[in-house]
PyMOL Python script that loads the backbone (N, CA, C, O; Angstrom):
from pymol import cmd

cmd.read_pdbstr("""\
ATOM      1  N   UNK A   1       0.839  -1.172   0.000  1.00  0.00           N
ATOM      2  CA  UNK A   1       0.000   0.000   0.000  1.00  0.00           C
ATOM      3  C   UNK A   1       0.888   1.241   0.000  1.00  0.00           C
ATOM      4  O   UNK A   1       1.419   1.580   1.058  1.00  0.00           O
ATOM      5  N   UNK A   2       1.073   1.902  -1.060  1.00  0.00           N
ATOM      6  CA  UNK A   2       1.445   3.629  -1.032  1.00  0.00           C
ATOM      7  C   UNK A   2       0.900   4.584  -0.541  1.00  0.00           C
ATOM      8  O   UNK A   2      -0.192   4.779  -1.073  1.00  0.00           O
ATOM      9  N   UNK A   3       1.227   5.538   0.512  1.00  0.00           N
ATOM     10  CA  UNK A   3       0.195   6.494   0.553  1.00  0.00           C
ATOM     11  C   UNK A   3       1.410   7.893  -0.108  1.00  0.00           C
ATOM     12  O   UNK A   3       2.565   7.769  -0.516  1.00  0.00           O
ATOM     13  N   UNK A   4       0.644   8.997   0.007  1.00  0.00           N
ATOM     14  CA  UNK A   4       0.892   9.929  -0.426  1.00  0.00           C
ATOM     15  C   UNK A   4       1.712  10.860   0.476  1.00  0.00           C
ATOM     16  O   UNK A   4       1.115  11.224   1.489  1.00  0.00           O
ATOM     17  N   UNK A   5       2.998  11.331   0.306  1.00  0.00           N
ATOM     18  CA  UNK A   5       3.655  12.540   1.204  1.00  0.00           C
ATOM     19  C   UNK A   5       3.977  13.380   0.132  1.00  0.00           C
ATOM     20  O   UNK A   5       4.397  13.172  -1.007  1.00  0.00           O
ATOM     21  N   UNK A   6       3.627  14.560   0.886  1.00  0.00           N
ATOM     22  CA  UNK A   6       4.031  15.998  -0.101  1.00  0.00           C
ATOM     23  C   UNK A   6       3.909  15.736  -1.507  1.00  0.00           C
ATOM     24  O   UNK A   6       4.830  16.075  -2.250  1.00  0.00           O
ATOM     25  N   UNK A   7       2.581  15.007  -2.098  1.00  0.00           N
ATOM     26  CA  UNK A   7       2.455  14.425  -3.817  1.00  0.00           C
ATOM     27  C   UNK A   7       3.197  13.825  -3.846  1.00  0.00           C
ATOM     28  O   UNK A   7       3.955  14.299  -4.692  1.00  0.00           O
ATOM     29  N   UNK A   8       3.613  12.946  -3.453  1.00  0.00           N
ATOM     30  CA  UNK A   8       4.806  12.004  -3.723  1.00  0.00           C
ATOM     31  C   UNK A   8       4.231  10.602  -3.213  1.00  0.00           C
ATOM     32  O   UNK A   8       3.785  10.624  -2.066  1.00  0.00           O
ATOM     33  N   UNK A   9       4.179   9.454  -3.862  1.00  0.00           N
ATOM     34  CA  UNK A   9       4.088   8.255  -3.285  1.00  0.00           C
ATOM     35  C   UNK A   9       4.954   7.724  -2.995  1.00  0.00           C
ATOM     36  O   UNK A   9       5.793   7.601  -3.887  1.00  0.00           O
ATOM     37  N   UNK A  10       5.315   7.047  -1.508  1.00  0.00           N
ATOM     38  CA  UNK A  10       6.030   6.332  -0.715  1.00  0.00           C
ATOM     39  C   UNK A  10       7.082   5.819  -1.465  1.00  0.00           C
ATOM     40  O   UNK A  10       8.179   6.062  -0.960  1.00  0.00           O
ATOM     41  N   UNK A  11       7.112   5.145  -2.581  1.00  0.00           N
ATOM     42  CA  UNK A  11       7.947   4.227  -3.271  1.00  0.00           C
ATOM     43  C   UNK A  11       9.211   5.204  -4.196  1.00  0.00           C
ATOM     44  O   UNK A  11      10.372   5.028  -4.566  1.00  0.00           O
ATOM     45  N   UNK A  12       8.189   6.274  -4.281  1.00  0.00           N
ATOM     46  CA  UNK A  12       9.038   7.895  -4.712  1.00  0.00           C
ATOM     47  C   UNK A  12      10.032   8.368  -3.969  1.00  0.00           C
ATOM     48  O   UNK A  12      11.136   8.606  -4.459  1.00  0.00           O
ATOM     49  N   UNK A  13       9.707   8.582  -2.531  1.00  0.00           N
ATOM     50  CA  UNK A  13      10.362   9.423  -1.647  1.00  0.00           C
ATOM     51  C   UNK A  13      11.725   7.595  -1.009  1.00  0.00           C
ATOM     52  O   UNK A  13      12.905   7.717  -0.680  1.00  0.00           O
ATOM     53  N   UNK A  14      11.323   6.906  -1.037  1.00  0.00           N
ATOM     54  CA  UNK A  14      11.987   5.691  -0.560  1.00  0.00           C
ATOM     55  C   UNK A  14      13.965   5.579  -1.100  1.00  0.00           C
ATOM     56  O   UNK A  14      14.827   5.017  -0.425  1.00  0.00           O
ATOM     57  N   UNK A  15      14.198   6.294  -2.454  1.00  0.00           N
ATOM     58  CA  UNK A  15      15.264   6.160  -3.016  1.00  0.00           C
ATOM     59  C   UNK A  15      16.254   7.257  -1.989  1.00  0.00           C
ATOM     60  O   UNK A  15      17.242   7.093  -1.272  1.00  0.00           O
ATOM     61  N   UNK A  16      15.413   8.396  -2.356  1.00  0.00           N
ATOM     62  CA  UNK A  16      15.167   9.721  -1.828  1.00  0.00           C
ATOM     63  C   UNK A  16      15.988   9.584  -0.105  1.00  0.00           C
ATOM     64  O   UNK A  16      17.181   9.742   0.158  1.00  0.00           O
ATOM     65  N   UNK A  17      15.066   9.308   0.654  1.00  0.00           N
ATOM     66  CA  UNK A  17      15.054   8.932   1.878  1.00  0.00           C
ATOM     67  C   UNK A  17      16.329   8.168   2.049  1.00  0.00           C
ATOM     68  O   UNK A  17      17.059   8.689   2.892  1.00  0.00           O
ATOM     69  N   UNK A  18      16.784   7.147   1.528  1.00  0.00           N
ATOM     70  CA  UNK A  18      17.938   6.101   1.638  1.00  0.00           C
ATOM     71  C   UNK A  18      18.821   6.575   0.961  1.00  0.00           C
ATOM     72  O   UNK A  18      19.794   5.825   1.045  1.00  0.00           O
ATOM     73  N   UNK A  19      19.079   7.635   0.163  1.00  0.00           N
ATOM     74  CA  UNK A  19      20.301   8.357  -0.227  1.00  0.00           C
ATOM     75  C   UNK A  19      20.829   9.218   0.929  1.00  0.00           C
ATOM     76  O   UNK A  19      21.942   8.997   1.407  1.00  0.00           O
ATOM     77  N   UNK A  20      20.115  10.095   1.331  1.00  0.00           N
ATOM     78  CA  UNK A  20      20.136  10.388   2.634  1.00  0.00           C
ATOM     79  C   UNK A  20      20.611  10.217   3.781  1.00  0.00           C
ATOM     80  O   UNK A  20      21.426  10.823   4.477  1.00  0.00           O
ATOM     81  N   UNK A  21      19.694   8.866   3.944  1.00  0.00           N
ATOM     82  CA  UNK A  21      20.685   7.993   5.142  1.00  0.00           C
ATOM     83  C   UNK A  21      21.989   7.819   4.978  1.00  0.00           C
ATOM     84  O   UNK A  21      22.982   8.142   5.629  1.00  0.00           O
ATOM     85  N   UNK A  22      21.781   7.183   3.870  1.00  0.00           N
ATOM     86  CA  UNK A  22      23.705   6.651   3.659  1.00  0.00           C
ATOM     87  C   UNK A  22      24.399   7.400   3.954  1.00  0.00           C
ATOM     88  O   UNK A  22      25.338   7.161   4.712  1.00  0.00           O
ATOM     89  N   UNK A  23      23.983   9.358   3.088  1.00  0.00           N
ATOM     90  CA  UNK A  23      25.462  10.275   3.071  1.00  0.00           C
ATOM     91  C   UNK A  23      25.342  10.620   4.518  1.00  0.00           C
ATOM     92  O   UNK A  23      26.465  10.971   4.882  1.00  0.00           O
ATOM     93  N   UNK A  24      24.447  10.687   5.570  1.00  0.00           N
ATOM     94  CA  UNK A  24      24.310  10.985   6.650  1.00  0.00           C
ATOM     95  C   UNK A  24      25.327  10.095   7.679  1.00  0.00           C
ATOM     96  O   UNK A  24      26.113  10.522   8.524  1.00  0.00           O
ATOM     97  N   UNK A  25      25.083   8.999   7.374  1.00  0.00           N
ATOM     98  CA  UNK A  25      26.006   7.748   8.062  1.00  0.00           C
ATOM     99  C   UNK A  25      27.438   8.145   7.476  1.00  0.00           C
ATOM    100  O   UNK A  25      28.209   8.736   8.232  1.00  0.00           O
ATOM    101  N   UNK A  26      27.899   7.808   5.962  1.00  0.00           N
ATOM    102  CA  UNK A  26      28.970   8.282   5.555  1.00  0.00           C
ATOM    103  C   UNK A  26      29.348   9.459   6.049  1.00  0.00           C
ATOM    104  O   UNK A  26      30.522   9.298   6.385  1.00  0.00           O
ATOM    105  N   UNK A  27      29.027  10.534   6.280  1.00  0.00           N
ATOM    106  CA  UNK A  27      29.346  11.602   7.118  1.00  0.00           C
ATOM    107  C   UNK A  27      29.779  11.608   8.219  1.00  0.00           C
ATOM    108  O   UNK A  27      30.955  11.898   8.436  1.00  0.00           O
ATOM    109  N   UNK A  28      28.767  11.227   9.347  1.00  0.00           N
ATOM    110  CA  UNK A  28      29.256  10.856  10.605  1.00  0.00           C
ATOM    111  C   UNK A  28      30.403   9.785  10.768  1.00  0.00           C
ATOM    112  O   UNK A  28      31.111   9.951  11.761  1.00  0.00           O
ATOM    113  N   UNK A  29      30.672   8.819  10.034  1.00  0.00           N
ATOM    114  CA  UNK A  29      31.773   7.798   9.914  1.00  0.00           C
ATOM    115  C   UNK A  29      32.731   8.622   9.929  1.00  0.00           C
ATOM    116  O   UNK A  29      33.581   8.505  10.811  1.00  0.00           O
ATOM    117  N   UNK A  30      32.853   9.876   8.753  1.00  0.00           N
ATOM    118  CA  UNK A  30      34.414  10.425   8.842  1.00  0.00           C
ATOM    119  C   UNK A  30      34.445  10.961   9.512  1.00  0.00           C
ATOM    120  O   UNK A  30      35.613  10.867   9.890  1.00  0.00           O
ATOM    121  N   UNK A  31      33.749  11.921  10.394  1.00  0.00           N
ATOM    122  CA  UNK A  31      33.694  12.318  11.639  1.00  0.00           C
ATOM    123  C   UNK A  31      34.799  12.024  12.612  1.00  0.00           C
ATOM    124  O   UNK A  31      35.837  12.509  13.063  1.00  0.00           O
ATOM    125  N   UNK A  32      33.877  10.775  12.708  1.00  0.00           N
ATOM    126  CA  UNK A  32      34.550  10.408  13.774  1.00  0.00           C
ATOM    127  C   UNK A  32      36.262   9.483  13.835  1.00  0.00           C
ATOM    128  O   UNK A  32      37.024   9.210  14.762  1.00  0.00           O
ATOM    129  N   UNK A  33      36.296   9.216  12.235  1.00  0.00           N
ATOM    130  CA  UNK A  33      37.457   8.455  11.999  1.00  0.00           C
ATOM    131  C   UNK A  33      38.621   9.793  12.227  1.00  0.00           C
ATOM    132  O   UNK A  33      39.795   9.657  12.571  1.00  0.00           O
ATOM    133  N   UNK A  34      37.876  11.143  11.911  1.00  0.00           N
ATOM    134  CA  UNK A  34      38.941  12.479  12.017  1.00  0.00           C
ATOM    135  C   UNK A  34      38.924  12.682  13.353  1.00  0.00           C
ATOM    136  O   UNK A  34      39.993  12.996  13.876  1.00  0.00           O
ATOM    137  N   UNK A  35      37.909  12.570  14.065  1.00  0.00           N
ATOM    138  CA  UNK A  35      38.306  12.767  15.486  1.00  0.00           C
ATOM    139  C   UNK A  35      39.031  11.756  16.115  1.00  0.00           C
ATOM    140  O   UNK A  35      39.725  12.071  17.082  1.00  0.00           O
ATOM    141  N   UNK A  36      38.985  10.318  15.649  1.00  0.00           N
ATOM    142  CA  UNK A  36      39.646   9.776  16.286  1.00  0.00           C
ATOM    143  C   UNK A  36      41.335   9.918  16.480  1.00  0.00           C
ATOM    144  O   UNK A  36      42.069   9.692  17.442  1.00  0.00           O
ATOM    145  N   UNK A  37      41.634  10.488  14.854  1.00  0.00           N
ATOM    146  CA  UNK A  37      42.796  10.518  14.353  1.00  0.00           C
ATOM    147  C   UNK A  37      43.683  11.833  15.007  1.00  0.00           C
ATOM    148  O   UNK A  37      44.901  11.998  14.937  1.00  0.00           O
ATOM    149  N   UNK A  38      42.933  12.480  15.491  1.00  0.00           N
ATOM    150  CA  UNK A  38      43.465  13.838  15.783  1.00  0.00           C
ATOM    151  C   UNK A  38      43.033  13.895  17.799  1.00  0.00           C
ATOM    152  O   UNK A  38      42.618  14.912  18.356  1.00  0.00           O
ATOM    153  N   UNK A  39      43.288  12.525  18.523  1.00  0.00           N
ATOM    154  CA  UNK A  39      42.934  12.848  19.614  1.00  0.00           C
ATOM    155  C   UNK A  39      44.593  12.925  20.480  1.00  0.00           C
ATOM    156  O   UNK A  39      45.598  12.245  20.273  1.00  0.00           O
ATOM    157  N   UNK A  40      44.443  13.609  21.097  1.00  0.00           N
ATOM    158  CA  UNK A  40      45.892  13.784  22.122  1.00  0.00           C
ATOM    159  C   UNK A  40      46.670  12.391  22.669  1.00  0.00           C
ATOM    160  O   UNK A  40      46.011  11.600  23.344  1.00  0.00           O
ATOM    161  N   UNK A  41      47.998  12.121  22.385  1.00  0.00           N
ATOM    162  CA  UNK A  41      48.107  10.848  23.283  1.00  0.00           C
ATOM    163  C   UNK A  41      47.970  10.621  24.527  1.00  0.00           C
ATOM    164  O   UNK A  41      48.359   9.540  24.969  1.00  0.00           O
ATOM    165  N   UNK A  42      47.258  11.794  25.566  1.00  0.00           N
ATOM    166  CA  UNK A  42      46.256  11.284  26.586  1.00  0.00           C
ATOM    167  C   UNK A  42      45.685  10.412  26.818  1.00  0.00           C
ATOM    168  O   UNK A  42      45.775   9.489  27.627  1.00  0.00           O
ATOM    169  N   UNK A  43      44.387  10.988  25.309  1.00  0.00           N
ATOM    170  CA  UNK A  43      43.158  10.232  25.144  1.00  0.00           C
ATOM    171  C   UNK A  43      43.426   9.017  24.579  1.00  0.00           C
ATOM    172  O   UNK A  43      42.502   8.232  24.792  1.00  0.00           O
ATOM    173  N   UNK A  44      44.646   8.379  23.715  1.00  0.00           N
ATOM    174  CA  UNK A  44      44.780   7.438  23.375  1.00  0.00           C
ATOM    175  C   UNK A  44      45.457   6.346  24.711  1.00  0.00           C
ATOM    176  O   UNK A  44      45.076   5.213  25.004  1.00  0.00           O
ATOM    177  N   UNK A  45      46.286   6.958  25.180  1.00  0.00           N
ATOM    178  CA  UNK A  45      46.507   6.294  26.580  1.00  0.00           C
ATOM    179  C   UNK A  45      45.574   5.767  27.423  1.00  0.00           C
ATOM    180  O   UNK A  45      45.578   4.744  28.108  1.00  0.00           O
ATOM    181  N   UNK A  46      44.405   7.033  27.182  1.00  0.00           N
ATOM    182  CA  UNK A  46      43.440   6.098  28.388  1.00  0.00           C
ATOM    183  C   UNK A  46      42.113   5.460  27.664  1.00  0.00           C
ATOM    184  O   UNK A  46      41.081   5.223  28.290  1.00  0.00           O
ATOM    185  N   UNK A  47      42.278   5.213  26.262  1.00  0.00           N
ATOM    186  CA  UNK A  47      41.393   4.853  25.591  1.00  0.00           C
ATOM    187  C   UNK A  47      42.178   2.957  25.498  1.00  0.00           C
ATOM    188  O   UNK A  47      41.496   1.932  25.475  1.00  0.00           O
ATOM    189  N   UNK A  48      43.614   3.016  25.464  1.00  0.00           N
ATOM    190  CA  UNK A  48      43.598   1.707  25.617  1.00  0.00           C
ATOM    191  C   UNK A  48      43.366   1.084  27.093  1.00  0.00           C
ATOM    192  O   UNK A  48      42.788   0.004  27.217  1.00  0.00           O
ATOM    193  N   UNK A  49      43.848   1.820  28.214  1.00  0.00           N
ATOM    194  CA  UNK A  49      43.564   1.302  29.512  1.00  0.00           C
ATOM    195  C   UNK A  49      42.690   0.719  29.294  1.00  0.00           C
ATOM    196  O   UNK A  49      42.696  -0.492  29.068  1.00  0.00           O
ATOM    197  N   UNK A  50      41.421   1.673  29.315  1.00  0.00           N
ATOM    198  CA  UNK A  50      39.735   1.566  29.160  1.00  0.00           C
ATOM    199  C   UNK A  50      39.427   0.145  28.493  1.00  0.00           C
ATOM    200  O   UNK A  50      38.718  -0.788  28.870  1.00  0.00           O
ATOM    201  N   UNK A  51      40.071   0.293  27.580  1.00  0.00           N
ATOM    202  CA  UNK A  51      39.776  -1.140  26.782  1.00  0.00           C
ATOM    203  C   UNK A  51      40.128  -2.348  27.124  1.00  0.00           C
ATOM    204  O   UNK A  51      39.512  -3.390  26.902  1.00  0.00           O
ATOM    205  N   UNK A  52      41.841  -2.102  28.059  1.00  0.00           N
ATOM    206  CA  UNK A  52      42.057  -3.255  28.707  1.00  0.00           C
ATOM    207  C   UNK A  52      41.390  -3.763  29.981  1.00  0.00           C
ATOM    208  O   UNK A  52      41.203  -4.960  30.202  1.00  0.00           O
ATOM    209  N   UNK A  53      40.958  -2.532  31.006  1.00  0.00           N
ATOM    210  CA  UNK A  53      40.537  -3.063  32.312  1.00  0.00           C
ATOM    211  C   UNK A  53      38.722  -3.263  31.929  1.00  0.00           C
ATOM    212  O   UNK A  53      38.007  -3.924  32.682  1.00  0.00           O
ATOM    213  N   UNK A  54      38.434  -2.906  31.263  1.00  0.00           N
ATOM    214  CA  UNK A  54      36.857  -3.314  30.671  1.00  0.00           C
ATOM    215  C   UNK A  54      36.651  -4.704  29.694  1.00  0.00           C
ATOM    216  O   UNK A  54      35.807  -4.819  28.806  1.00  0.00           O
ATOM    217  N   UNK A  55      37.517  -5.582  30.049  1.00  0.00           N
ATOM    218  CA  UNK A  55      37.334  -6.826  29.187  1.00  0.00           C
ATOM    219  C   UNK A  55      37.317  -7.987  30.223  1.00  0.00           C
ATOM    220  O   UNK A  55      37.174  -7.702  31.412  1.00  0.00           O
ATOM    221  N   UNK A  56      37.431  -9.052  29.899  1.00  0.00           N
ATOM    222  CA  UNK A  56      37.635 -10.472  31.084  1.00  0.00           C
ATOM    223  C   UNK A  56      38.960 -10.690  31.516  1.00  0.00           C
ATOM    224  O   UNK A  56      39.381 -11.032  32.621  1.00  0.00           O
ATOM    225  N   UNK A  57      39.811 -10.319  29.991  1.00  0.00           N
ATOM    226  CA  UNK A  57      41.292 -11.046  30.702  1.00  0.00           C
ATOM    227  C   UNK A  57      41.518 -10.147  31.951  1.00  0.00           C
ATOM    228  O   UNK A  57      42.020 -10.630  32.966  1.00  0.00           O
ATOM    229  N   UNK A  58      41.117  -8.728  31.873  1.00  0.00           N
ATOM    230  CA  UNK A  58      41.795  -7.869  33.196  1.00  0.00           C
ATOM    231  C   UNK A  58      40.852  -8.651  34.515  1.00  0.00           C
ATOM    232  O   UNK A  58      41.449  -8.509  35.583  1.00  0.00           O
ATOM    233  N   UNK A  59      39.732  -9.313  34.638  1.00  0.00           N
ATOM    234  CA  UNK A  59      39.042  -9.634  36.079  1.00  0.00           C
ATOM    235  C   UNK A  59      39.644 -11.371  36.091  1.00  0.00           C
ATOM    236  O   UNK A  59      39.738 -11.909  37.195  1.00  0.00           O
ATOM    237  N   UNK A  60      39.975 -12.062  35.005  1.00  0.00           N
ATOM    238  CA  UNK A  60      40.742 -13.294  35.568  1.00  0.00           C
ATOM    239  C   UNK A  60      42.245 -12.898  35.906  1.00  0.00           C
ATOM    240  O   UNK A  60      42.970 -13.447  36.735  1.00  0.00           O
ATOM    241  N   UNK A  61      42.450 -12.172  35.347  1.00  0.00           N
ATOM    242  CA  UNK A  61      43.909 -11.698  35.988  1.00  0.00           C
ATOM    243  C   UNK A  61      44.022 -11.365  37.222  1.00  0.00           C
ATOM    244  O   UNK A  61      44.972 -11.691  37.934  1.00  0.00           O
ATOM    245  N   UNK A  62      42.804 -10.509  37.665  1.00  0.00           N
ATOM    246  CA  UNK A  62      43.354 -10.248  39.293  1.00  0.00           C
ATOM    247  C   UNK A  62      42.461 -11.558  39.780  1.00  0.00           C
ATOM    248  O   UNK A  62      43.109 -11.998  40.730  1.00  0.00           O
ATOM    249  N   UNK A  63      41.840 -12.007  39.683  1.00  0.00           N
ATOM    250  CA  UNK A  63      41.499 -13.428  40.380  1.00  0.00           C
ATOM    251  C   UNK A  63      42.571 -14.094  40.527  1.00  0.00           C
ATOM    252  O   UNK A  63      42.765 -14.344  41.717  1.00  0.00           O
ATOM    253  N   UNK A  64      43.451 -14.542  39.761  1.00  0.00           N
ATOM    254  CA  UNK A  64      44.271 -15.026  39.794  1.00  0.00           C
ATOM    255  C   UNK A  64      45.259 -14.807  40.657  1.00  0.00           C
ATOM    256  O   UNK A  64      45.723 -15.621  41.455  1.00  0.00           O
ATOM    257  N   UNK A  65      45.584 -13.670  40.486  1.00  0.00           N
ATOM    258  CA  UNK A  65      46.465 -12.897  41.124  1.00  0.00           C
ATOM    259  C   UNK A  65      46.650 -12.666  42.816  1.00  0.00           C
ATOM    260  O   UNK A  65      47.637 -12.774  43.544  1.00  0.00           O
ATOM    261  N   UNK A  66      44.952 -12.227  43.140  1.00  0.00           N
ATOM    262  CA  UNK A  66      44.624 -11.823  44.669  1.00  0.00           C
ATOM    263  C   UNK A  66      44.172 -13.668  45.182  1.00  0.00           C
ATOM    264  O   UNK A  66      44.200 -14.090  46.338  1.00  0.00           O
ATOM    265  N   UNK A  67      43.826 -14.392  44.056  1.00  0.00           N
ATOM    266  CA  UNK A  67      43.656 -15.862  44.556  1.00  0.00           C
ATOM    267  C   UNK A  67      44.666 -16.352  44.517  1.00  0.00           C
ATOM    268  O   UNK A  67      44.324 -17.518  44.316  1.00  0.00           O
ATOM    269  N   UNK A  68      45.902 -16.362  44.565  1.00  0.00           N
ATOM    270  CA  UNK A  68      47.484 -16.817  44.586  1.00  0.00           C
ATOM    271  C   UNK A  68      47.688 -16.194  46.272  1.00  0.00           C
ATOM    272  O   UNK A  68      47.960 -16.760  47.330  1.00  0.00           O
ATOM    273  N   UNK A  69      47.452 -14.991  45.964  1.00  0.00           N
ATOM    274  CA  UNK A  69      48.390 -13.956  47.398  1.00  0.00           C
ATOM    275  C   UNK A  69      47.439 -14.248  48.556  1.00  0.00           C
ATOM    276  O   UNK A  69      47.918 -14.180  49.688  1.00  0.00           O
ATOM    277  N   UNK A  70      46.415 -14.501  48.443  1.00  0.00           N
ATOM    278  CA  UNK A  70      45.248 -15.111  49.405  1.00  0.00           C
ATOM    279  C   UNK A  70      45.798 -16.251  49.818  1.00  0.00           C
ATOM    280  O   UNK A  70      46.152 -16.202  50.995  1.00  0.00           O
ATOM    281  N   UNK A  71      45.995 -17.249  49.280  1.00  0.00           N
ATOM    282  CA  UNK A  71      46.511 -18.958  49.338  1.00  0.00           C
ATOM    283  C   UNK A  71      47.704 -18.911  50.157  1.00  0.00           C
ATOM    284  O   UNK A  71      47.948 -19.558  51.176  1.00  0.00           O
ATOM    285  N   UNK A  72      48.396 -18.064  49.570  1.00  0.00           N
ATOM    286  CA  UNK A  72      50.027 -18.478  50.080  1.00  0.00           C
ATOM    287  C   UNK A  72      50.076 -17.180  51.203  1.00  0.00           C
ATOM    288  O   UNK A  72      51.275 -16.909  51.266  1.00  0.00           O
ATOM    289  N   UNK A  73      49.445 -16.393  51.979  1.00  0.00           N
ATOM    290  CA  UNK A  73      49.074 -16.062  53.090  1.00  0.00           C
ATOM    291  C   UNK A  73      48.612 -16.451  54.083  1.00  0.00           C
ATOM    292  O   UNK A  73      48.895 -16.059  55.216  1.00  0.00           O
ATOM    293  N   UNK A  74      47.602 -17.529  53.685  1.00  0.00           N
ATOM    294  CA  UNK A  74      47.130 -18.482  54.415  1.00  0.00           C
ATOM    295  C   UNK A  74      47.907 -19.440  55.381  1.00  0.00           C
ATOM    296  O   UNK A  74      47.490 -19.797  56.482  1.00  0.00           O
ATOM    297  N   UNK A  75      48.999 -19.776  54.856  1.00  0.00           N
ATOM    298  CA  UNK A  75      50.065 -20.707  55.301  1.00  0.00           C
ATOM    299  C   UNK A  75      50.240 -21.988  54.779  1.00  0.00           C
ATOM    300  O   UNK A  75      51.345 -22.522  54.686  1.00  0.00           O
ATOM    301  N   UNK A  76      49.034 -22.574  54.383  1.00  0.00           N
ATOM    302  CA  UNK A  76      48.545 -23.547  53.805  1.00  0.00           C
ATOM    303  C   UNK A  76      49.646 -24.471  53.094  1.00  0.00           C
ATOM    304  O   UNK A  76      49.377 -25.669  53.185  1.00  0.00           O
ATOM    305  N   UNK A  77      50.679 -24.207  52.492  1.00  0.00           N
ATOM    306  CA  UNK A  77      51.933 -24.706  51.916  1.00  0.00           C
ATOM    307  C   UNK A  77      52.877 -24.410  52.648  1.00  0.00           C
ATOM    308  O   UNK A  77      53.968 -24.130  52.151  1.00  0.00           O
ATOM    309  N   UNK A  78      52.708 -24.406  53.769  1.00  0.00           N
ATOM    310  CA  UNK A  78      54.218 -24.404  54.909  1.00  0.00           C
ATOM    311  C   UNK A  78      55.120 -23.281  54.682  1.00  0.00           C
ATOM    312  O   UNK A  78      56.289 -23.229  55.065  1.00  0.00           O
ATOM    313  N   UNK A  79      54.214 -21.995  53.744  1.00  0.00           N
ATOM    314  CA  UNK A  79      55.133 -20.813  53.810  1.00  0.00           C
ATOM    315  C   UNK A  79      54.658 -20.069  54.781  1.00  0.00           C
ATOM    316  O   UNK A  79      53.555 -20.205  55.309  1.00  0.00           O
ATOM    317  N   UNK A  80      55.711 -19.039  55.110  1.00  0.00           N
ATOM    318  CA  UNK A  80      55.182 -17.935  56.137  1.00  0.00           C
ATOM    319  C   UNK A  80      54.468 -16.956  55.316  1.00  0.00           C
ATOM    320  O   UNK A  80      55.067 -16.523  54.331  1.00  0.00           O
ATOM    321  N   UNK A  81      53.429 -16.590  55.532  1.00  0.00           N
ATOM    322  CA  UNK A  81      52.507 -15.714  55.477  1.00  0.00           C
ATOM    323  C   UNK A  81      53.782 -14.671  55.197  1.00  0.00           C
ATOM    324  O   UNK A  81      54.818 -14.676  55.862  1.00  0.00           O
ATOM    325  N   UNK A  82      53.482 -13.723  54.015  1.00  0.00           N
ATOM    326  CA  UNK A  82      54.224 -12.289  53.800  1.00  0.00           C
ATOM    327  C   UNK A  82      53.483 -11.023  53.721  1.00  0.00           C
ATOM    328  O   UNK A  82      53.955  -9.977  53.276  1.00  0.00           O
ATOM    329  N   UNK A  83      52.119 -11.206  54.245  1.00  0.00           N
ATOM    330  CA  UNK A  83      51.681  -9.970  54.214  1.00  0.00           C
ATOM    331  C   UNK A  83      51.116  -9.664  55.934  1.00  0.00           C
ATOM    332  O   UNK A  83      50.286 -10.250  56.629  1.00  0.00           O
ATOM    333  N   UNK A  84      51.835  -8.702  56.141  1.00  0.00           N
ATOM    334  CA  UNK A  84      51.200  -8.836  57.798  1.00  0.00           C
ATOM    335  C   UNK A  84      50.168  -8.509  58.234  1.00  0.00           C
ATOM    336  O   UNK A  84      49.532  -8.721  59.267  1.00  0.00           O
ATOM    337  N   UNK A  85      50.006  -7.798  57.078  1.00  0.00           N
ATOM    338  CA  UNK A  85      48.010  -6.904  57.324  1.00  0.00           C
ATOM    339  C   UNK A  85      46.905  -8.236  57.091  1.00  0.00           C
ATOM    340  O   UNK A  85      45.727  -8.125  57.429  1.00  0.00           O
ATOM    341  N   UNK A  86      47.499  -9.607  56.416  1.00  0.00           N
ATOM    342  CA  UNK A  86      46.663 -10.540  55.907  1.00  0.00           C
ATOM    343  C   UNK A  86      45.869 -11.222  57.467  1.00  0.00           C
ATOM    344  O   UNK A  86      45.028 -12.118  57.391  1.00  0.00           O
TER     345      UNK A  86
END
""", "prot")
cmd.dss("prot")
cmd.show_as("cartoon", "prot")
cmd.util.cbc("prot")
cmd.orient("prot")
């Protein structure tokens, strides 16, 4: 079913409409590929942090890590405890 916008039937304005979109999207794409390109090595510094401590390997890593120093605090393997606050 077509209906009518501004004398125009739907199937009219549809090419119209989706040319549009695209250069709109294509637009914003370079945008942001120029902003990305032109950000301070600040922002790139803390744009990889970000990326590293916001994934899994960074939360099995400290599991690992604070579940090691936990264990062998414990005494549990006939070592002396090395943390005195533990």
């Amino acid at each position: 079913m077509n209906s009518k916008v501004n004398g125009k039937q739907d199937s009219d304005t549809a090419p119209d409409m989706a040319g549009i979109v695209n250069r709109n999207i294509k637009a914003l794409v370079a945008r942001r590929q120029k902003d990305e390109n032109n950000k301070p090595i600040e922002e790139r510094v803390a744009d990889s942090i970000t990326r590293f401590t916001g994934n899994m390997a960074f939360v099995y890593t400290h599991v690992v890590i604070f579940g090691v120093w936990i264990i062998l605090n414990l005494g549990w393997f006939g070592i002396k405890p090395f943390d005195p606050s533990f």
